[in-house]
C-alpha positions in Angstrom: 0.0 0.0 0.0 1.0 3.7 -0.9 1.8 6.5 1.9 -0.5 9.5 0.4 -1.8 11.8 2.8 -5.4 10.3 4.1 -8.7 11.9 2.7 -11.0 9.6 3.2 -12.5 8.1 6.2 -13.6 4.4 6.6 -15.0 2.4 9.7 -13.5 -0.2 11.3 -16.1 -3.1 10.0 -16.1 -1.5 6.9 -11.8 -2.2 6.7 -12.3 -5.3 8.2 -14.4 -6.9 5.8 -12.5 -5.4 2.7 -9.4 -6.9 4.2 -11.2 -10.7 5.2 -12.2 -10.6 1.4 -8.6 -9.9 0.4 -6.8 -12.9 2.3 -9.8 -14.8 1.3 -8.8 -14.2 -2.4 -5.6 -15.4 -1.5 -5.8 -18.4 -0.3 -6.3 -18.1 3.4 -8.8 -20.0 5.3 -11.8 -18.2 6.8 -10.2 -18.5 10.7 -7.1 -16.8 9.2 -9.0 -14.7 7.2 -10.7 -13.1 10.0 -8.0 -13.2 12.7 -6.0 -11.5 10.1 -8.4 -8.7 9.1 -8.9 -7.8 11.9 -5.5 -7.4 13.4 -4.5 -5.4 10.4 -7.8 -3.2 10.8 -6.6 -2.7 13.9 -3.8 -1.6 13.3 -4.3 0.8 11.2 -7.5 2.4 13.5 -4.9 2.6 16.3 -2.1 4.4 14.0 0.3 1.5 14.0 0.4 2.8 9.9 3.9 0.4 10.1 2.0 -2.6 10.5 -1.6 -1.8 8.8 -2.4 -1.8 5.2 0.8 -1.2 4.8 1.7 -4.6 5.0 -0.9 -6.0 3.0 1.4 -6.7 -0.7 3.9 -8.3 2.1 1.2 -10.7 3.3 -0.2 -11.2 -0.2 3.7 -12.1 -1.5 3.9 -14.4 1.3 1.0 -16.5 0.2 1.4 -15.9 -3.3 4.5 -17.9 -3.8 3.7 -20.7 -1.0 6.0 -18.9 1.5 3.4 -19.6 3.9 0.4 -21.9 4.4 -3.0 -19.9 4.8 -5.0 -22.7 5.4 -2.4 -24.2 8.1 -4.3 -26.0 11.0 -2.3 -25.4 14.2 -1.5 -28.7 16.5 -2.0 -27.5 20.3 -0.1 -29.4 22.3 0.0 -29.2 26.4 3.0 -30.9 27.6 1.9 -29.8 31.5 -0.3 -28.1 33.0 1.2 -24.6 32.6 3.4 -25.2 29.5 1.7 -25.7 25.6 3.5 -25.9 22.7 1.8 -25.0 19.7 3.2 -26.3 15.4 1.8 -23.0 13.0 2.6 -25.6 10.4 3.9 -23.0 8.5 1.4 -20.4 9.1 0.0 -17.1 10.5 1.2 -16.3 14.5 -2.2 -14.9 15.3 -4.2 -17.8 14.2 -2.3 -20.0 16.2 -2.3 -18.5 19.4 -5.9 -18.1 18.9 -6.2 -22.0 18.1 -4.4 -22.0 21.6 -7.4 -20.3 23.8 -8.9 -22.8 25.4 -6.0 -24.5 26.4 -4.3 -21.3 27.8 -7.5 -20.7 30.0 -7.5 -23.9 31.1 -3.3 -23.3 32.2 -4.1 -20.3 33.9 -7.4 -21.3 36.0 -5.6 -24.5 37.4 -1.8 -23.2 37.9 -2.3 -19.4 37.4 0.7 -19.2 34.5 0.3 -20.4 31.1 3.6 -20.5 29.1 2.9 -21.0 25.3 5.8 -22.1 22.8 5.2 -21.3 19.3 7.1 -22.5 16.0 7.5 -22.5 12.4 4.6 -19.5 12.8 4.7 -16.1 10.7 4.4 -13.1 12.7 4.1 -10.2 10.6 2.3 -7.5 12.4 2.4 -5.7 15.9 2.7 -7.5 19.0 0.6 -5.5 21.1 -2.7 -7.0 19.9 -1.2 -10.2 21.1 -1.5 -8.8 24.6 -4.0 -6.3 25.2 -6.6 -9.2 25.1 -4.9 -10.6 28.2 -4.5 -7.4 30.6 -8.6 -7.1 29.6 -8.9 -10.3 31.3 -7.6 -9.2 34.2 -4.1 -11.2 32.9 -0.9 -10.2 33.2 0.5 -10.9 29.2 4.4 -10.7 28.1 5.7 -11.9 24.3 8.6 -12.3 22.8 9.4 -13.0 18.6 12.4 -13.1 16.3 12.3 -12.5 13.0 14.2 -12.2 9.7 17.6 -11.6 10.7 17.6 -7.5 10.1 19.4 -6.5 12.9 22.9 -6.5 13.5 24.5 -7.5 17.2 26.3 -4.5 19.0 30.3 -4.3 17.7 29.0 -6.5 14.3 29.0 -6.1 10.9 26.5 -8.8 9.5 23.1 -9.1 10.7 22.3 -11.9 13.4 18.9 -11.0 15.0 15.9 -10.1 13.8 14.0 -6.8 15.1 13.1 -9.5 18.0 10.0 -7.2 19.6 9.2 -7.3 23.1 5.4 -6.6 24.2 3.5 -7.0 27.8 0.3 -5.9 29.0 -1.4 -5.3 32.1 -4.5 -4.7 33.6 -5.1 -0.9 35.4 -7.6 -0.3 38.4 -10.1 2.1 36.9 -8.2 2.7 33.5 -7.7 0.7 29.7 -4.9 -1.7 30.3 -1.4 -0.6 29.9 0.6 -2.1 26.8 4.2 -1.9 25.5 5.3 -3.0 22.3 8.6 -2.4 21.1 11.0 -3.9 19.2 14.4 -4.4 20.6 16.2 -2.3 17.1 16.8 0.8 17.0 13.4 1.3 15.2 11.1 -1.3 13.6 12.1 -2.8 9.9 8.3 -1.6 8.6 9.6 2.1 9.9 12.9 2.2 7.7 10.7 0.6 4.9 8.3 3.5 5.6 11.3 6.0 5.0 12.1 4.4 2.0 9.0 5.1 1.0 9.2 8.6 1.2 12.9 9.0 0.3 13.4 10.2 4.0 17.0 10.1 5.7 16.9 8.0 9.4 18.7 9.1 12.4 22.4 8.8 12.7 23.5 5.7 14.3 20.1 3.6 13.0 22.1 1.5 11.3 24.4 0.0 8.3 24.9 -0.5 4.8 26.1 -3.9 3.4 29.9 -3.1 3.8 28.9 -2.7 7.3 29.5 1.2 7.3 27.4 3.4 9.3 24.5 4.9 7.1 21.6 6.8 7.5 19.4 5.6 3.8 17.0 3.2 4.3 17.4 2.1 1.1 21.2 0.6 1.6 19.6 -0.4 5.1 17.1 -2.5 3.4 19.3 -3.4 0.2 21.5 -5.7 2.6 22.7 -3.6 5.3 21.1 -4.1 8.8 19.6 -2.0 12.0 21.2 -1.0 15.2 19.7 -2.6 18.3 18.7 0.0 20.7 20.8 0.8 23.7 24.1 -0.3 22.8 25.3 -3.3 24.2 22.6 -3.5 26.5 20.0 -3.6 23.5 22.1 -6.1 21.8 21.7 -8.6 25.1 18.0 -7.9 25.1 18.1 -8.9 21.7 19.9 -12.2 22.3 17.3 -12.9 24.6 14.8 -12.7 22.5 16.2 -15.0 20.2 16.4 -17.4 22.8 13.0 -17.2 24.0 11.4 -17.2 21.0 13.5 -19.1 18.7 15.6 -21.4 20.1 12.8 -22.3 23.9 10.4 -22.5 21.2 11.9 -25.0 19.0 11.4 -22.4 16.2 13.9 -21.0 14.0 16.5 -18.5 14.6 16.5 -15.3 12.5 19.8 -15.9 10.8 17.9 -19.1 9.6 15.5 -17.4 7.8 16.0 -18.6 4.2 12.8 -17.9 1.3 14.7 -20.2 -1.2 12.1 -20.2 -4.3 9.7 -18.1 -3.0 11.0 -14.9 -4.4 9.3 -11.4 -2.9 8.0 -13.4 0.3 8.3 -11.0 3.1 7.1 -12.8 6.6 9.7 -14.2 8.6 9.1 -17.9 9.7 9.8 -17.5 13.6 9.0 -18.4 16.9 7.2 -17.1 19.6 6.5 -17.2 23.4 3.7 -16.0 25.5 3.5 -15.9 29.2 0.0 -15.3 30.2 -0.2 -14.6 34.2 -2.8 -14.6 37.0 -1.4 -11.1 39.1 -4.0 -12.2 41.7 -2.1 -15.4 42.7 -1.1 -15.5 45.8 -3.1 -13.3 47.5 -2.1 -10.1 45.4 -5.7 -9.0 44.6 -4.7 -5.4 44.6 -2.3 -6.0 42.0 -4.1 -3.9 39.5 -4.0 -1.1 42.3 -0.8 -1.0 42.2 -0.4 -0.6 38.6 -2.5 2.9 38.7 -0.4 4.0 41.7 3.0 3.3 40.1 1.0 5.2 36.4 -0.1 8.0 38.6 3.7 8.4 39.8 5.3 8.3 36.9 2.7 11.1 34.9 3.8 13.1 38.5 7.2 12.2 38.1 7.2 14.5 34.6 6.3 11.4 32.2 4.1 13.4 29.6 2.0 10.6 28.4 2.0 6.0 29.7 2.3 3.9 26.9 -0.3 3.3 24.7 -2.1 6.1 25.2 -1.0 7.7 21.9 -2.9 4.2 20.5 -5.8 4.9 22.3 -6.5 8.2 21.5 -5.9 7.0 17.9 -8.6 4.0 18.4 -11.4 6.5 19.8 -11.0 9.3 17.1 -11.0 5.9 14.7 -14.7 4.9 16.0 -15.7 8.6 16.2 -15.0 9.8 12.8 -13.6 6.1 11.0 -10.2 5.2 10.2 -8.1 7.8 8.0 -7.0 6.4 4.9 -6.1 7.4 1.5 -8.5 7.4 -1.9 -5.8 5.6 -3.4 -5.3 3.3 -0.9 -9.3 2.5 -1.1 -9.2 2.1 -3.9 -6.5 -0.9 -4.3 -7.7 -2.1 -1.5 -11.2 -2.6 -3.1 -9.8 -3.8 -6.3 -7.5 -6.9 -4.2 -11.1 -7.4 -2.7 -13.2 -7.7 -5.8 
């Protein structure tokens, strides 16, 4: 999808169904059709433009050359009572963690913790609707997923990791749930890409080019180079981490790995990811959520100008007042893929 400046308005259901009717067309099966649509509607209502329509030719690619299996049925698998591993069989993240409700319900209820393993899965949007579901529960939710290595370890010249995100959720006494989503780079891969776009330079030190020089295009980022992790060294351990946790614990691949072979213009990286879904009130922390608002409270007194999320929320509620921003071009290619 294009970048123009939006000037037309469209609801949420109304973006929804064009996008089910669109991975329908494609190959995808009506679970993953749905789950899909509406994560990417979601998306894009809540400003995560990185990871909305945008990403829609990278999905269709994907599918398009067999990259990945739209019509994969997920094996659920609980190997204890708190711990479930979950095969994508070679498709979409979201479907498969949904695929994984019932049992994760049933891990939390009797142990309070569910721990869920996922491999040879494609995530390819944000994480935070991964999450937010959870905290609305009244769960505490925390995920981890590598990628397509993109990313290139602290003192390195070749990349290693992949944008390897980091998301958790919480519930709030009196208040929407707070969620983080970040990826452990200096910024995310569908930002540079975004830059590209628009032929606009990134901030020094984002990352390098393929000779492993310093650069600030996105296009030499993209054409071979690699990101920065955030934070130094310290990002780069938080990075390796991540790989860990959601490639290697998972059984999954690791973002070096990552190899399309045939399937020329695929964009999804076949990864892993884990999801630790919590019960805060265990052991007799009922007020848990209590504390959550006192510790938001301090840090908005402390000089914080805004928790995070709220920037998404804001986004969500002008989305359902006056429909999600997009532009006539956009519709229209959108409605075109749908036909």
């Amino acid at each position: 999808m294009t970048t123009e400046q939006a000037d037309v308005r469209i609801n949420f259901d109304d973006l929804r169904s064009l996008l089910r009717d669109i991975f329908l067309n494609n190959g995808t099966s009506n679970i993953a059709a749905d789950i899909l649509a509406t994560n990417c509607a979601g998306c894009e209502r809540d400003g995560a433009i990185s990871h909305g329509i945008f990403r829609i030719p990278g999905y269709l690619a994907s599918l398009k050359t067999g990259w990945v299996d739209g019509k994969a049925k997920p094996d659920v698998i609980p190997v204890s009572a708190s711990f479930i591993r979950i095969d994508a069989r070679n498709g979409f993240a979201q479907p498969a963690l949904a695929a994984g409700a019932e049992a994760i319900k049933i891990a939390v209820e009797s142990t309070g913790i569910a721990v869920v393993a996922t491999r040879n899965s494609h995530h390819f949007s944000a994480l935070w609707p991964d999450v937010e579901p959870f905290a609305r529960e009244g769960l505490l939710a925390l995920t981890f997923v590598n990628g397509l290595a993109n990313v290139v370890p602290h003192g390195g010249h070749a990349p290693v990791y992949g944008t390897n995100p980091i998301a958790f959720a919480t519930p709030v006494a009196d208040a929407e749930p707070l969620v983080v989503d970040q990826a452990t780079s200096v910024m995310a891969n569908g930002e540079v890409r975004l830059h590209a776009l628009a032929n606009s330079p990134l901030p020094p030190g984002t990352g390098i080019d393929s000779a492993g020089r310093p650069s600030t295009d996105p296009h030499a980022i993209l054409a071979g180079g690699a990101l920065n992790t955030f934070g130094g060294y310290k990002g780069s351990s938080i990075a390796l981490m991540v790989e860990l946790m959601a490639g290697a614990l998972t059984g999954g691949q690791l973002s070096f790995e990552n190899d399309f072979g045939d399937c020329i213009g695929a964009q999804t990286p076949k990864a892993g990811q884990l999801l630790l879904a919590i019960d805060p009130t265990r052991g007799g922390n009922a007020g848990f959520a209590k504390r959550v608002s006192h510790l938001c409270s301090r840090l908005i007194d402390a000089g914080q100008d805004r928790l995070p999320g709220q920037r998404r929320y804001a986004s969500r509620l002008n989305a359902e007042r006056f429909g999600i921003p997009i532009s006539e071009d956009n519709l229209v290619q959108l409605k075109a893929l749908a036909a």
